[in-house]
Every structure is written in structure tokens, then in C-alpha cells.
One Martini backbone bead per residue (centre of mass of N, CA, C, O) as a GRO file, in nm:
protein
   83
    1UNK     BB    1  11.709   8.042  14.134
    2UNK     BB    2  11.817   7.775  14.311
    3UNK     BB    3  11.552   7.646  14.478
    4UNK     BB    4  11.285   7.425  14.556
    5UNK     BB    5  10.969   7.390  14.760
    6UNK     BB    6  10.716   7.084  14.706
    7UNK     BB    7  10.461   6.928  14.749
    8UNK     BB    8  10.357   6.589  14.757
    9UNK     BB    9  10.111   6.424  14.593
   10UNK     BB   10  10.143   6.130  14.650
   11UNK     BB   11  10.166   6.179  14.980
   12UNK     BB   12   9.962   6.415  15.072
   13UNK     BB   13  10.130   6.672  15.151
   14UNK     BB   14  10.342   6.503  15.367
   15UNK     BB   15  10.555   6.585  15.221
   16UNK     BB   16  10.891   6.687  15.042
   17UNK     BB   17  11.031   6.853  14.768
   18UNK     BB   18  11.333   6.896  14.562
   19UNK     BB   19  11.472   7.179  14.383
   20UNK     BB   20  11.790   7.218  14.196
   21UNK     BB   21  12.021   7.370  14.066
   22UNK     BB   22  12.305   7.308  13.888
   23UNK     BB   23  12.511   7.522  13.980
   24UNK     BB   24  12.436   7.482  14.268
   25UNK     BB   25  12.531   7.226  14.303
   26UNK     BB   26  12.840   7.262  14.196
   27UNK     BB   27  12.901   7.451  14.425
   28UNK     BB   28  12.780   7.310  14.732
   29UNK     BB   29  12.774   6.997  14.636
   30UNK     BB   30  12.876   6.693  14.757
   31UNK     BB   31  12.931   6.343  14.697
   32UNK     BB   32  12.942   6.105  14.936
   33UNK     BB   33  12.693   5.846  14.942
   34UNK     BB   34  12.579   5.528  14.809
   35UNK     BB   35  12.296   5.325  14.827
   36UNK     BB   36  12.209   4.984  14.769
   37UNK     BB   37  11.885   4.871  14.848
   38UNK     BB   38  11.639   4.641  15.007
   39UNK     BB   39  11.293   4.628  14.968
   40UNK     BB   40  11.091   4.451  15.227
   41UNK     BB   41  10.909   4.635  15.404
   42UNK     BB   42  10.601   4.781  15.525
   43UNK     BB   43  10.494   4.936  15.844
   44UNK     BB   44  10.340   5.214  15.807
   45UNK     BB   45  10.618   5.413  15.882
   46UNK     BB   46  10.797   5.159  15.839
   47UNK     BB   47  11.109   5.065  15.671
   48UNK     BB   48  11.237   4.776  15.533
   49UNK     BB   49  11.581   4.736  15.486
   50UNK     BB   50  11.864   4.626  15.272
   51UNK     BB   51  12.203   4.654  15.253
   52UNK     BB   52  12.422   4.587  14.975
   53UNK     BB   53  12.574   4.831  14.878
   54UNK     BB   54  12.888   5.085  14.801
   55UNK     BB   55  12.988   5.359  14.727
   56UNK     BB   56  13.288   5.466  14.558
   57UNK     BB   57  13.505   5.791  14.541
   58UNK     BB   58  13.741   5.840  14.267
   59UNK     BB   59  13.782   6.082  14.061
   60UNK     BB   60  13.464   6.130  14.002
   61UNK     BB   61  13.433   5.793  14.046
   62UNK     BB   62  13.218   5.517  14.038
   63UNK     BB   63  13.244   5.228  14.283
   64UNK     BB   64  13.124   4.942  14.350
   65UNK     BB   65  13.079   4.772  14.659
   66UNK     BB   66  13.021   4.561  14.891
   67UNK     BB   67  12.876   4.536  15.228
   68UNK     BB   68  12.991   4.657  15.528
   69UNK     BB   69  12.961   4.686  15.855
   70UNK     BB   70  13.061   4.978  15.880
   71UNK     BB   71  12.819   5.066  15.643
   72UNK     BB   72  12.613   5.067  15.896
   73UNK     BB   73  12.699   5.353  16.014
   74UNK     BB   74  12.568   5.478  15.767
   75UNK     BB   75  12.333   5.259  15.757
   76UNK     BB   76  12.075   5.189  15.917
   77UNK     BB   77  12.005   4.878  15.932
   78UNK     BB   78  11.629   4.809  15.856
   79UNK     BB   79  11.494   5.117  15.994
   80UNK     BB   80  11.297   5.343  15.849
   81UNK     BB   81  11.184   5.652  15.957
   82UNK     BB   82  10.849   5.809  15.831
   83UNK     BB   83  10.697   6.149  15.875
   0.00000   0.00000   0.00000
């Protein structure tokens, strides 16, 4: 089996979590993105973030490097809407 889902209990079986085998993973998956933000509150399901920094990653080492405007086209900063 390459992975599963199954419901989250701590959200009430309202969202899905993921497990991917690691084979699975090396073989077709890879790391474009990673985001360090700061959680500054929730109002219903939206959930107030600010993006702090992110990683660059070369030759499979990952260096991280304070968040600049360009980054924030692909973390839209602000509000993230949850279903």
C-alpha cells in the first residue's frame, strides 16, 4: 500500500489526514516550498497567518531566508479559508 486517508478526530471527522509510505514519497514527491508563519488568530474557519520566512533548498540542503514580497504570491498572506 503506497498510503492512506483517514479522518481527523480532533477536527470531528470534518477534515482528512494523510499517510504516504516513504518509498512512495522518494520516489514521487518532492519539496518545492516551505513556510515558517506566525498564527495570529482564528474567526470561525478563517485562520489569520503572517509569513515570517522560507526556505530555499539547493542541492538538498535546505537555508532559510526572511520572507520577502515576491514570497507572499505563493503564500497568500493574511487569511487562509478552511472547509
Amino acid at each position: 500500500m503506497d498510503g492512506m486517508i483517514f479522518p481527523s478526530v480532533p477536527q470531528g471527522h470534518k477534515s482528512l489526514n494523510f499517510a504516504l509510505h516513504p518509498n512512495f514519497v522518494k520516489k514521487h514527491l518532492r519539496l518545492e516550498k516551505v513556510f515558517e508563519f506566525i498564527y495570529e488568530k482564528s474567526t470561525g474557519s478563517i485562520m489569520n497567518l503572517h509569513l515570517m520566512k522560507v526556505v530555499e533548498i539547493h542541492d538538498e540542503r535546505l537555508k532559510w531566508r526572511e520572507s520577502t514580497i515576491i514570497d507572499s504570491e505563493d503564500f497568500k498572506e493574511g487569511v487562509i479559508i478552511i472547509d
